[in-house]
C-alpha beads as a LAMMPS data file, in Angstrom:
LAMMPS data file: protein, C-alpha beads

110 atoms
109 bonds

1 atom types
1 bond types

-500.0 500.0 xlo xhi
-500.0 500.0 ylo yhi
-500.0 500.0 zlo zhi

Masses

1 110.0

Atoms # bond

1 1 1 -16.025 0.935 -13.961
2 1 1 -12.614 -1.628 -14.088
3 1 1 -10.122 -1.540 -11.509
4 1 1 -7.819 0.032 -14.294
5 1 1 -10.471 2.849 -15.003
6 1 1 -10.053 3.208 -11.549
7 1 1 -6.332 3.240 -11.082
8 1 1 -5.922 5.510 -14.446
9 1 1 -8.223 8.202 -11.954
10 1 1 -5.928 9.066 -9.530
11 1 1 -4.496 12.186 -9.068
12 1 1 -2.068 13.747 -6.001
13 1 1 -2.096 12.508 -2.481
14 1 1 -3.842 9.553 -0.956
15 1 1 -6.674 8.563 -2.547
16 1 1 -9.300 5.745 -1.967
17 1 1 -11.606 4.170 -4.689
18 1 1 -13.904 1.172 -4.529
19 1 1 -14.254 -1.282 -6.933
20 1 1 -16.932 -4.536 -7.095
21 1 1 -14.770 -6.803 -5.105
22 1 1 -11.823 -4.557 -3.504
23 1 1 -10.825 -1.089 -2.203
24 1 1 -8.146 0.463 -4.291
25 1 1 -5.865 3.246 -2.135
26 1 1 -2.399 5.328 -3.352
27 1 1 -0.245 7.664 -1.782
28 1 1 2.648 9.808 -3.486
29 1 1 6.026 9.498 -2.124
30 1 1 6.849 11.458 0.805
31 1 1 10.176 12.100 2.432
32 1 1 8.871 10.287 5.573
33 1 1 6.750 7.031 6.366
34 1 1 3.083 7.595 6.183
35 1 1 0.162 5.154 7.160
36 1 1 -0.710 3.646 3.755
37 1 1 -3.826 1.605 4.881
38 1 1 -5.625 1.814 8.303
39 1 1 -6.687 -1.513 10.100
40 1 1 -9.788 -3.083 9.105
41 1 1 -11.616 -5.945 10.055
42 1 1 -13.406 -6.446 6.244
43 1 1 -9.860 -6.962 4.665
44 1 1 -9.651 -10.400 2.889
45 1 1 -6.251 -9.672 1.240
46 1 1 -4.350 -6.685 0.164
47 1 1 -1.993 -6.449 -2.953
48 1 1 0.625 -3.473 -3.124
49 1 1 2.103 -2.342 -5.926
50 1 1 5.067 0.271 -6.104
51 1 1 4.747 2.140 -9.034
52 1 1 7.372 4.490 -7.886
53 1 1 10.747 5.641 -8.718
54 1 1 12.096 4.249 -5.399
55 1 1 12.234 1.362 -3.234
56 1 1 9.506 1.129 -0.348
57 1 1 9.704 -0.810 2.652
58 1 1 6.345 -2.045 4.253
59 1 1 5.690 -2.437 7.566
60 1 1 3.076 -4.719 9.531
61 1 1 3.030 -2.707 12.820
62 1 1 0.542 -4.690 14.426
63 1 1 1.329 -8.344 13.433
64 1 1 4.964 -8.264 14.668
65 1 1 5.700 -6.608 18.450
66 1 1 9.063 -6.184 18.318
67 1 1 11.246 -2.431 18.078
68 1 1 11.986 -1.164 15.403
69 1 1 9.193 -3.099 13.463
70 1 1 11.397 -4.529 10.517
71 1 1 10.130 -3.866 7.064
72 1 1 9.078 -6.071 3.786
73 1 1 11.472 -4.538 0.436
74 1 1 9.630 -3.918 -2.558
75 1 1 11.772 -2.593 -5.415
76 1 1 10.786 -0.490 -7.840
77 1 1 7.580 -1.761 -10.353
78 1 1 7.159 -5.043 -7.695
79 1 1 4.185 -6.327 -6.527
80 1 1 3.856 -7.895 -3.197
81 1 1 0.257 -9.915 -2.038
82 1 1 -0.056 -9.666 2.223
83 1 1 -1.182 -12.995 3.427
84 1 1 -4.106 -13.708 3.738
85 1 1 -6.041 -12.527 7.121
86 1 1 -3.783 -9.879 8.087
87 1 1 -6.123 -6.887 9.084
88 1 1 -4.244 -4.489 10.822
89 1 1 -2.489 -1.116 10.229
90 1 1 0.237 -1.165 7.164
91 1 1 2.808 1.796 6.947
92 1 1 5.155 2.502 3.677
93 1 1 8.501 4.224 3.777
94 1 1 10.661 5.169 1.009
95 1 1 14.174 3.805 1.228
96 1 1 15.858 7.090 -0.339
97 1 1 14.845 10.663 -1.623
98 1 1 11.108 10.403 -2.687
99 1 1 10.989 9.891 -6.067
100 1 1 8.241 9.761 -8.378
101 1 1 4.425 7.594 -9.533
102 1 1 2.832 6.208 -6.899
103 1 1 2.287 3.274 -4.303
104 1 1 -1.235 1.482 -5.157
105 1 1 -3.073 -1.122 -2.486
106 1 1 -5.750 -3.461 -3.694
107 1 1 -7.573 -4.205 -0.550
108 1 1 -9.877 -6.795 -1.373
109 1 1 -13.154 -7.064 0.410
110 1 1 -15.151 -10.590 -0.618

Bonds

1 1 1 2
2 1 2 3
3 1 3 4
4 1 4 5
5 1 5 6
6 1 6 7
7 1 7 8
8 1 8 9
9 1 9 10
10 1 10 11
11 1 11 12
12 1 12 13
13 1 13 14
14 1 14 15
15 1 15 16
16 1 16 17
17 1 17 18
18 1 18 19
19 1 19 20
20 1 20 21
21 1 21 22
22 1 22 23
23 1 23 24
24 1 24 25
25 1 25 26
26 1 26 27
27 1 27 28
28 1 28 29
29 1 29 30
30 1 30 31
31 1 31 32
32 1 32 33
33 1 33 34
34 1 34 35
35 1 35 36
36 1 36 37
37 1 37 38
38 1 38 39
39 1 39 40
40 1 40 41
41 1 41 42
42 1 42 43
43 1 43 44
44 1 44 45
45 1 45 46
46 1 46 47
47 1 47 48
48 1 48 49
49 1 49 50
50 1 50 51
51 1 51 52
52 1 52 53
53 1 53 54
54 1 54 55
55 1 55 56
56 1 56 57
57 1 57 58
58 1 58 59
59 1 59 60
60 1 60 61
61 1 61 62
62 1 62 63
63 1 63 64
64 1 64 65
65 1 65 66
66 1 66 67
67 1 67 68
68 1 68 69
69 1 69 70
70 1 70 71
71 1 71 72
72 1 72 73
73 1 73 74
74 1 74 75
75 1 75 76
76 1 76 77
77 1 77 78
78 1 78 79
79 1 79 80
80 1 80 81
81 1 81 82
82 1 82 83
83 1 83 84
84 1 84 85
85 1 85 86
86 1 86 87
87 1 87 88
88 1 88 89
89 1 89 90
90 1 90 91
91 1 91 92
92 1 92 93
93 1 93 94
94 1 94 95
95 1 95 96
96 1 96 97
97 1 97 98
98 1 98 99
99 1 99 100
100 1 100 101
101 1 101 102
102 1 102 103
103 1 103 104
104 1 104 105
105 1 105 106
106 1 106 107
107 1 107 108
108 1 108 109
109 1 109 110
């Protein structure tokens, strides 16, 4: 199964797939922030992609110790790669009413 079989799956909620080379994970909008991708130590690179009505702002809460944690814009139908060897926690807000479609991470593994 492709990575767009896999993406063209998802229904509601968060939901993780895996794929040859990377683990695929979305979330719904939400009035709120929510925890779009634990940390993990096997992450090689991570690509987001906001499929939403809505601007998201993504947050590296680990990587940068300062309060409040500033954010990384990605407007509506963006794509945004992490660099490379950052394995810790990344959150997603929505900058105004949740909207619609969904927030997809590639999380690639190899």
């Amino acid at each position: 199964m492709s990575v767009s079989d896999n993406v063209s799956n998802f229904m509601g909620g968060i939901e993780t797939k895996s794929c040859t080379a990377c683990k695929i994970t979305s979330i719904t909008p939400i009035a709120t922030f929510a925890i779009l991708l634990n940390s993990s130590q096997d992450r090689k690179g991570l690509t987001i992609h906001n499929q939403t009505t809505q601007n998201i702002d993504i947050a590296l809460p680990s990587a940068i110790k300062t309060d409040p944690t500033p954010y990384i814009r990605i407007k509506t139908m963006e794509t945004m790669s992490l660099p490379v060897g950052y394995t810790g926690q990344v959150d997603v807000k929505w900058t105004g009413t949740a909207g619609t479609g969904k927030v997809y991470a590639y999380e690639f593994t190899l």
